[in-house]
C-alpha positions in Angstrom: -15.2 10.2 7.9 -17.8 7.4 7.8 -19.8 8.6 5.2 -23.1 7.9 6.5 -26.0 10.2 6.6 -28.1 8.7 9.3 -27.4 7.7 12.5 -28.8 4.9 14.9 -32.2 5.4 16.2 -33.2 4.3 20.4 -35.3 1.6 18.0 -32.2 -0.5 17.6 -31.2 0.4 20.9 -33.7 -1.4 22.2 -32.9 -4.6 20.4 -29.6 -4.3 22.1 -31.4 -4.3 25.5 -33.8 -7.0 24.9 -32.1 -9.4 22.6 -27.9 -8.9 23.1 -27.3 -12.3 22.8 -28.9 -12.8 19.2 -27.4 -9.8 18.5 -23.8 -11.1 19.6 -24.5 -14.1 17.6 -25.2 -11.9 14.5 -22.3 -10.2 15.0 -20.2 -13.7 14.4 -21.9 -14.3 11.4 -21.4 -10.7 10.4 -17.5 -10.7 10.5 -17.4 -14.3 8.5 -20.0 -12.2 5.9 -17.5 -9.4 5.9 -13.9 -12.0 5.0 -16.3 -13.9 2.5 -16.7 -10.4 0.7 -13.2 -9.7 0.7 -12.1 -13.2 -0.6 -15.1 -13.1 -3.1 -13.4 -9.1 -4.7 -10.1 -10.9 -4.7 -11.4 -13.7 -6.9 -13.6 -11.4 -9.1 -10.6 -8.9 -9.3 -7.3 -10.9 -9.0 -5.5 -8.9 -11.6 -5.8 -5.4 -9.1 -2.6 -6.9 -7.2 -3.0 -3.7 -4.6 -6.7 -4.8 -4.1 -5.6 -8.7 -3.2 -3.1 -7.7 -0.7 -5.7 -5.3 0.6 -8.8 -8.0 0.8 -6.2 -10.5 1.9 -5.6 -8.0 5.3 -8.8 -7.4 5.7 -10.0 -11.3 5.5 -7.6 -12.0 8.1 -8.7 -9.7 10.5 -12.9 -9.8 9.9 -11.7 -13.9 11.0 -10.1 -12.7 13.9 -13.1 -10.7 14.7 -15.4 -13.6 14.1 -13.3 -15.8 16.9 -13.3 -13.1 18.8 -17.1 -13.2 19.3 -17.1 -16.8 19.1 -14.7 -16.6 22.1 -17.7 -14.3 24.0 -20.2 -16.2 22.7 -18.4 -19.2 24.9 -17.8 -17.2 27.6 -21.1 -16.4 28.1 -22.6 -19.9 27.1 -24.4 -19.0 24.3 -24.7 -21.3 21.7 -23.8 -20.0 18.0 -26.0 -21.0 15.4 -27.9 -20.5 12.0 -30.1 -17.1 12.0 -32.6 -15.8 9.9 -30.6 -13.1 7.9 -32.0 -9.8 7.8 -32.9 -7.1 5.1 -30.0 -4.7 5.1 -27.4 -6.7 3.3 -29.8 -7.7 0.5 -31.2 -4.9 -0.2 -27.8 -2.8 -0.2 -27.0 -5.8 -2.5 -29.7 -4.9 -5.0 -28.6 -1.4 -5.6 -25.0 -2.6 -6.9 -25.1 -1.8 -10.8 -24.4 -5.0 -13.3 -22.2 -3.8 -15.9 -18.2 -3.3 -15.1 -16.7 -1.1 -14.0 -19.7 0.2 -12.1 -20.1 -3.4 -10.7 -16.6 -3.0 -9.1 -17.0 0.5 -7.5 -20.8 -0.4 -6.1 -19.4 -3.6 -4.6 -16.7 -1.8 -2.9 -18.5 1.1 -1.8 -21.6 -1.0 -0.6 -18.9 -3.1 1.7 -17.6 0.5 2.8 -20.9 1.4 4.2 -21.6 -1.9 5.4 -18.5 -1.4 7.5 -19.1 2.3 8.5 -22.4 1.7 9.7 -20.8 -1.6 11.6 -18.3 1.0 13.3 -21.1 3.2 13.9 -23.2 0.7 15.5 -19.9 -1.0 17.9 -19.4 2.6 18.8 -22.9 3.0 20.3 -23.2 -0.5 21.6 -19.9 0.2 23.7 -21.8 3.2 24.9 -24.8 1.5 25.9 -23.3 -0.7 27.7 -20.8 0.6 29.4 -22.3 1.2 32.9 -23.6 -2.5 33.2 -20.9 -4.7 30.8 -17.6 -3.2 30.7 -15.8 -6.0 29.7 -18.3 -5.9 26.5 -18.2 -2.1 26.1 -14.0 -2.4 25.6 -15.0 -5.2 22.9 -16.6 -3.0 20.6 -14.8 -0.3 21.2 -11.8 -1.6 20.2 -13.6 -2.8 17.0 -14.1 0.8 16.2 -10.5 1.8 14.4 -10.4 -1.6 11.8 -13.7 -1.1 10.9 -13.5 2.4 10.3 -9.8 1.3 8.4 -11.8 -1.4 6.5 -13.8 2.0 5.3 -11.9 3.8 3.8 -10.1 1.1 2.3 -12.7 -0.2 0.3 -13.3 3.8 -0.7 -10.0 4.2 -1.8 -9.7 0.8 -3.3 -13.0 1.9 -5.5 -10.8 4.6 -7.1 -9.3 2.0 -8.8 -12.5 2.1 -11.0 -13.5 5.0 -11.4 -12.2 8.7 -11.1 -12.4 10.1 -7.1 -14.8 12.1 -8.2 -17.6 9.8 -9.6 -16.4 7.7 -6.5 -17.1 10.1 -4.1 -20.5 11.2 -5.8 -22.1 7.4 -6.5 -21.1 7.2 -2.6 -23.1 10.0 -1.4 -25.8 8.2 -3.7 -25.3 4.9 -2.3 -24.8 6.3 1.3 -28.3 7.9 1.2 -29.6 4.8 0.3 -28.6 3.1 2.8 -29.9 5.9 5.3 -33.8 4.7 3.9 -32.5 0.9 4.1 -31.5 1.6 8.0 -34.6 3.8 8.8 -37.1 1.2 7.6 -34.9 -1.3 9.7 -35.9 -4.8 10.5 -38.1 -6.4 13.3 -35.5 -9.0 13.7 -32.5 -8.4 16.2 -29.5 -8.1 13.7 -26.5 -5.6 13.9 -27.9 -4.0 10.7 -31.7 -3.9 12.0 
């Protein structure tokens, strides 16, 4: 369903245990990455009416997401600021082709498994911390269905562009990309490390 072919390794695991709060605090800045990408398709592709009312749905709720964390974040007194953004994004980034419509399909399918590997990673954070934060582990666990929605939205949405099946394929090729991206993974604490 998520279209990833790698899963989380105890490596990022171990951020969780030893840095939760940067990590909570990336997660803000995440879900404000994740409406600025919908509101940035929209602009690039406002004639694709089904794709605005689409992005417009899913900038709403990655903003309700990010004052959702904020609200934790105040909860717990930790102070939100600036962080040092990590690899992932960037280099996901550089593997979205120039020329249209290639440009539109890439961009679409690179947020798609930005947001798969985000419900991948809520998934496992609510099972990691079940025992000890369960008030946390509902959090992300009730993240899990509108990112995995978000998914396949921005999959289908990439059919807009190109036929299913050269969508489907230049997913597989992007999602094993993003496999190497996620093993090399990131000494800083980031949801995407």
């Amino acid at each position: 369903m998520l279209h990833l072919q790698s899963e989380s390794t105890q490596r990022w695991l171990l951020h969780v245990d030893q840095h939760l709060n940067e990590l909570l605090i990336d997660h803000a800045h995440c879900e404000r990455k994740a409406a600025t990408t919908a509101l940035n398709l929209m602009n690039a592709y406002t004639e694709d009416l089904e794709l605005c009312r689409e992005m417009s749905r899913v900038v709403e709720e990655e903003l309700e997401h990010f004052f959702m964390v904020i609200e934790i974040l105040e909860k717990r007194q930790i102070p939100f600021r600036r962080l040092a953004v990590g690899p992932y994004g960037r280099e996901l980034n550089r593997l979205i082709r120039s020329a249209e419509p290639d440009r539109a399909v890439d961009r679409l399918l690179v947020a798609s498994l930005i947001e798969a590997r985000s419900c991948e990673r809520f998934s496992l954070l609510s099972e990691h911390v079940r025992e000890r934060d369960s008030e946390l582990a509902d959090f992300y666990a009730g993240l899990f269905e509108s990112e995995a929605r978000h998914h396949t939205t921005y999959v289908r949405l990439a059919e807009h562009f190109a036929p299913r099946a050269l969508v489907r394929e230049r997913l597989d090729q992007l999602s094993k990309m993003e496999a190497e991206i996620i093993a090399t993974g990131s000494d800083l604490p980031r949801m995407h490390s």
